[in-house]
C-alpha positions as CSV (number, residue, x, y, z in Angstrom):
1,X,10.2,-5.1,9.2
2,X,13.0,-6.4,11.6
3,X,15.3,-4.8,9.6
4,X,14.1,-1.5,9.7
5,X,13.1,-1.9,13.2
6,X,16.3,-2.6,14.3
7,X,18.1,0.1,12.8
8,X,15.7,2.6,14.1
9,X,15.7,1.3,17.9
10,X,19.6,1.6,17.6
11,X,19.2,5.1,16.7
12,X,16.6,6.3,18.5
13,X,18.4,4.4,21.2
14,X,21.2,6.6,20.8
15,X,19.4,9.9,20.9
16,X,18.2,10.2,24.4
17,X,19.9,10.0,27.8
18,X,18.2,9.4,30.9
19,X,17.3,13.3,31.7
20,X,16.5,13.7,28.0
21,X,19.1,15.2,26.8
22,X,20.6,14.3,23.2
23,X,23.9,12.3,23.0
24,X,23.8,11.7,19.6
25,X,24.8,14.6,16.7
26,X,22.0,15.2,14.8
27,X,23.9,15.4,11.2
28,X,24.8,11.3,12.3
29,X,20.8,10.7,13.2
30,X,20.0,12.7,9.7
31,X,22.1,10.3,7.7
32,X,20.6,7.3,9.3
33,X,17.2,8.4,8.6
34,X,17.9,8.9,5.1
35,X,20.0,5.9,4.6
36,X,16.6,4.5,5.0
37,X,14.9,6.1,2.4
38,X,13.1,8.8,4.4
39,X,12.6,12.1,2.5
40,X,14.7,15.4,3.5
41,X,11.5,17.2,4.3
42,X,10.3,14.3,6.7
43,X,13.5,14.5,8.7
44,X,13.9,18.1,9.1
45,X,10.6,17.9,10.9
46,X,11.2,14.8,13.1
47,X,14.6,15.9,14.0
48,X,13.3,19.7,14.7
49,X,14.2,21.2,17.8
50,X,11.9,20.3,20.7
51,X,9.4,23.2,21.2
52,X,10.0,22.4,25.5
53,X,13.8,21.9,26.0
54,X,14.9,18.8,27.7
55,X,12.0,17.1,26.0
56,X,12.8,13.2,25.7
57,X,13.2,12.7,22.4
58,X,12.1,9.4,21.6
59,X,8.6,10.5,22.7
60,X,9.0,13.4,20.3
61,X,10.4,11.0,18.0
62,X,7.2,9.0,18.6
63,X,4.4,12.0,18.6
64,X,6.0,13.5,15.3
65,X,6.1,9.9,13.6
66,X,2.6,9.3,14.0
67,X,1.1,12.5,12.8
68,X,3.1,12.7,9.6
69,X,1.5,9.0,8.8
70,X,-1.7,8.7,7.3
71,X,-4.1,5.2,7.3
72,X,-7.4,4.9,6.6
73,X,-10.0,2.0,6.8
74,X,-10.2,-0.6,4.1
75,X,-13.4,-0.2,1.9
76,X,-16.2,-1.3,3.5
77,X,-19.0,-3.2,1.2
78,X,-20.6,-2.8,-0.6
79,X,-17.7,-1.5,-3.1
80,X,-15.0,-1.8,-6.1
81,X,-11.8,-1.9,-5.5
82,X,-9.3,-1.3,-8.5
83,X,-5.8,-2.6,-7.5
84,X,-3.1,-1.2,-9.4
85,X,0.9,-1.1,-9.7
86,X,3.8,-2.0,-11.2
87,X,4.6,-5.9,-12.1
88,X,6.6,-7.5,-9.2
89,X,5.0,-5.0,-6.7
90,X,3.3,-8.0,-5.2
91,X,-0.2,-7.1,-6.5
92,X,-1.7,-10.8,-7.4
93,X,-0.4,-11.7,-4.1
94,X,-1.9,-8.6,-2.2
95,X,-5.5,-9.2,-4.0
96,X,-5.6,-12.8,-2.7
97,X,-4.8,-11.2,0.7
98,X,-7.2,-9.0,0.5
99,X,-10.1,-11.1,-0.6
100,X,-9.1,-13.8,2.1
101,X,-9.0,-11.3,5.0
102,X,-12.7,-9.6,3.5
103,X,-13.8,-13.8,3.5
104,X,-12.7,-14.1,6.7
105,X,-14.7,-11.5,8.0
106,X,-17.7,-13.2,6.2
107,X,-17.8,-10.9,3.4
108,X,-18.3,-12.8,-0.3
109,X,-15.8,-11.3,-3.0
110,X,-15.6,-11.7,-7.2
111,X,-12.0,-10.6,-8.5
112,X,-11.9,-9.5,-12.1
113,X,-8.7,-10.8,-14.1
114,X,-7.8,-7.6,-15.7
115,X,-4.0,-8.6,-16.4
116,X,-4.8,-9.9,-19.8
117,X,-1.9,-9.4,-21.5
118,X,-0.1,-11.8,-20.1
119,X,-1.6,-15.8,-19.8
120,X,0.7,-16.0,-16.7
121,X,-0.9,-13.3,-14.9
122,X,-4.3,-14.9,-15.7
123,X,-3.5,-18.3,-14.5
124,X,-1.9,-17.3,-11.1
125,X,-4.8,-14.9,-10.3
126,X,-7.2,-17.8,-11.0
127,X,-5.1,-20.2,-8.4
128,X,-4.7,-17.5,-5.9
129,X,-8.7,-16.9,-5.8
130,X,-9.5,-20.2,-5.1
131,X,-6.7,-20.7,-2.4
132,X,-8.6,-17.0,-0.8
133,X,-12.4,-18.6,-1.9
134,X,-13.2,-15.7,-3.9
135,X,-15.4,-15.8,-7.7
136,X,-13.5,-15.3,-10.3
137,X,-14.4,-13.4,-13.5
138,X,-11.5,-14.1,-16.8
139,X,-11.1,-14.0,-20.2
140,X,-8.7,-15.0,-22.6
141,X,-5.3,-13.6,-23.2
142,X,-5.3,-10.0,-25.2
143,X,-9.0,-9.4,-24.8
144,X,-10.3,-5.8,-23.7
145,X,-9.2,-5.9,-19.8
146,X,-12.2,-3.1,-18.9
147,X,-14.5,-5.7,-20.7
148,X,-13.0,-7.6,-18.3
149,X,-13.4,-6.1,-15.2
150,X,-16.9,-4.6,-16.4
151,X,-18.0,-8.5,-16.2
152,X,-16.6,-8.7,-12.8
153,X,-18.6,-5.7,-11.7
154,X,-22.1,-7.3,-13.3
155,X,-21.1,-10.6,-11.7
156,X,-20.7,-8.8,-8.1
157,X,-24.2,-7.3,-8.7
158,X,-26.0,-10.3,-10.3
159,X,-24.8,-13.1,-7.5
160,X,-25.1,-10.7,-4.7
161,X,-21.3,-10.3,-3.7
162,X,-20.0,-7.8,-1.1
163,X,-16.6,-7.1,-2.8
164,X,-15.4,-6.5,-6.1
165,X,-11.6,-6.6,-6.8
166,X,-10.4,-5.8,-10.3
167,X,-6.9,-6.7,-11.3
168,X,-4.9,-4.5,-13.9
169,X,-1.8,-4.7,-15.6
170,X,1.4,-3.7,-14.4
171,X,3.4,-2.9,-17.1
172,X,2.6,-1.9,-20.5
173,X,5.4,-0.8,-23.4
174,X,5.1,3.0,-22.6
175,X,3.9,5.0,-19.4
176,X,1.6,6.9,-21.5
177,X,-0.2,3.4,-22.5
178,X,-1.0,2.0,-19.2
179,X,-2.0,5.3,-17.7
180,X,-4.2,5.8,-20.6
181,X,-5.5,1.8,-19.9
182,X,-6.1,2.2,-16.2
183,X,-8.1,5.3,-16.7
184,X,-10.3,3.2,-18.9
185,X,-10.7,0.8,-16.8
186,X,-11.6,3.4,-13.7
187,X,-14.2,4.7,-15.8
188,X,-15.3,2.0,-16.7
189,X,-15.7,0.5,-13.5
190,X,-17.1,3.3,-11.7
191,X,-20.2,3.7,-14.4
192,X,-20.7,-0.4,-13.5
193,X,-20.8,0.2,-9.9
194,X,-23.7,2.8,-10.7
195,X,-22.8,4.3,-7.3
196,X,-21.7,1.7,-5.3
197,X,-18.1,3.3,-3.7
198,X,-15.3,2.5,-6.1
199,X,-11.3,2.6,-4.0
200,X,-8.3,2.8,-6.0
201,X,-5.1,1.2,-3.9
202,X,-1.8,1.5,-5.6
203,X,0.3,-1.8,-4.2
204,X,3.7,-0.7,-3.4
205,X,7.3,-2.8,-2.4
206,X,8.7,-1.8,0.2
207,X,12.1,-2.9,-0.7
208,X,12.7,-0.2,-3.6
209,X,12.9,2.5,-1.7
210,X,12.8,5.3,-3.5
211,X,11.3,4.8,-6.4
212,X,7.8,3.7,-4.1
213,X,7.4,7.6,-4.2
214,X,8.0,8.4,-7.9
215,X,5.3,5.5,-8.3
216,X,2.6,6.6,-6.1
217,X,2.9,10.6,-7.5
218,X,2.6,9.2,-11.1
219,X,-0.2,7.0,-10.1
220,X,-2.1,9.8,-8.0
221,X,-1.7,12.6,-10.8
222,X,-2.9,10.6,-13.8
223,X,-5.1,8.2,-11.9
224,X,-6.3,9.3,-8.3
225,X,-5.3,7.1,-5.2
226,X,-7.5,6.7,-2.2
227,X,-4.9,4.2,-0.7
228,X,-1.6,2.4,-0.5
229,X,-1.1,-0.7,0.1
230,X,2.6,-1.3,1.1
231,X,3.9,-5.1,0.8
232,X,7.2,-7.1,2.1
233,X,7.6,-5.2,5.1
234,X,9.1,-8.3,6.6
235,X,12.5,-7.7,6.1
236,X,13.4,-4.5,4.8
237,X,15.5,-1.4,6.0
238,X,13.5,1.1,3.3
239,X,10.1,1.5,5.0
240,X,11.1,4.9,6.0
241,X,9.3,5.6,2.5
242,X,6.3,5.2,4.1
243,X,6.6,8.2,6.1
244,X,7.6,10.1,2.8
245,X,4.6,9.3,0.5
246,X,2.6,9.9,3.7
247,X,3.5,13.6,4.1
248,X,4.9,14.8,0.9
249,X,1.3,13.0,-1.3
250,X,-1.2,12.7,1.6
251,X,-2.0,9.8,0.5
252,X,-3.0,7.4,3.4
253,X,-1.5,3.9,4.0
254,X,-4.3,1.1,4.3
255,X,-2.7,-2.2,4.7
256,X,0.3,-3.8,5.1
257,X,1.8,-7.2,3.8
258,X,4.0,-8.6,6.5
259,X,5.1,-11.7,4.4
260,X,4.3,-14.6,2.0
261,X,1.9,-16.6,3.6
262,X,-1.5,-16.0,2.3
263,X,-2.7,-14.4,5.4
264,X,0.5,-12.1,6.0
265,X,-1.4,-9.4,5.9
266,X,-3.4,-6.7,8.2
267,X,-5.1,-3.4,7.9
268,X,-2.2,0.1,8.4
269,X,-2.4,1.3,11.9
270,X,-0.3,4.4,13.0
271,X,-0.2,4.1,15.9
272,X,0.9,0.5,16.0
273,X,2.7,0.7,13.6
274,X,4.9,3.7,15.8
275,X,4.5,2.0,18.9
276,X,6.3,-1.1,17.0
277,X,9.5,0.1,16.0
278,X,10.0,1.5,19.6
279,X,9.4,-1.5,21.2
């Protein structure tokens, strides 16, 4: 996040004088923010007039920042987690995060390797769940991938697991086809968990900006997202998407991926996550 960070200290820096007063136009501060990929709606409402003049700003910065962000708790077990998004989003990666930081919490996880249409996909979920120490359910290439993950579910049942995490392709030749194939698989998995609590985390890049919210409102419309997960947040200037899905979708960040290393990762915190780019 140093990126981002550093911008935003350099502006917020600039905002504020000693007896509070601004020193900065805001039309300058308004073009920063959206130069890193924070929405229009989000900025009218951080850079909104103070409602006590002479207010310091970077604690009104601060305040305003961290009630427009959402985060909720990771799933607790027992559960079913369905991980979805977009190929190159950094979803393999993320679910091996995941189970390692549940197994290092002494939780026991089973992944599902949903991704069958594509032997790659397959093979590097398989590598990744040993590295994290979870079970791993697979099939080969092409077959059903709800069959798939409807094994994963029985397996979580049958050995006893805490955790189930389902895998599912990223990419399919239309948007109509993998939207129709991850509602499948949702079904599917919920009527396998026969009640056990099923969460549904879209895996998001930081680093495209933009396009993280077109993502996460197509997801949520034809799918349902209890979650996002946001990943490489280690050096990027376009987290101020985060801020965006957060008020414009109310959907709530969970976790962050803060690098490549397999345990680069830690549950969303708002108010750490604030307190961190003012720092």
């Amino acid at each position: 996040m140093s990126s981002f960070i550093a911008r935003l200290a350099s502006l917020v820096t600039g905002l504020s004088a000693k007896d509070g007063t601004a020193i900065v136009d805001r039309e300058r501060a308004a073009e920063e923010m959206l130069s890193m990929d924070m929405g229009i709606g989000v900025i009218e409402k951080l850079m909104a007039k103070p409602d006590v003049p002479g207010t310091d700003l970077r604690t009104i910065l601060k305040d305003r920042m961290k009630h427009i962000l959402l985060s909720a708790p990771l799933c607790e077990p027992a559960c079913g987690i369905l991980m979805i998004g977009i190929n190159g989003s950094g979803k393999t990666t993320t679910i091996a995060k995941l189970g390692r930081w549940y197994r290092g919490r002494g939780y026991s996880v089973v992944v599902g390797a949903g991704d069958t249409y594509r032997a790659a996909a397959i093979d590097q979920i398989a590598i990744l769940a040993e590295r994290a120490g979870m079970d791993i359910v697979k099939a080969s290439p092409g077959v059903d991938p709800a069959s798939v993950i409807h094994d994963a579910v029985m397996a979580y049942k049958h050995r006893s697991r805490d955790v189930v995490i389902g895998d599912t392709a990223g990419r399919l030749h239309t948007n109509i086809n993998l939207i129709n194939e991850l509602r499948k698989i949702k079904t599917v998995m919920t009527r396998a968990l026969a009640g056990d609590r099923l969460a549904t985390y879209l895996i998001l890049d930081a680093t495209i900006g933009k396009n993280s919210f077109q993502q996460a409102k197509l997801f949520n419309e034809h799918i349902g997202i209890d979650g996002i997960i946001i990943t490489k947040l280690d050096g990027t200037a376009k987290a101020g998407i985060i801020f965006t899905i957060c008020d414009e979708l109310g959907l709530p960040v969970v976790a962050i991926g803060t690098g490549e290393g397999i345990d680069d990762f830690m549950p969303f915190d708002r108010v750490a996550f604030v307190e961190g780019l003012f720092a």
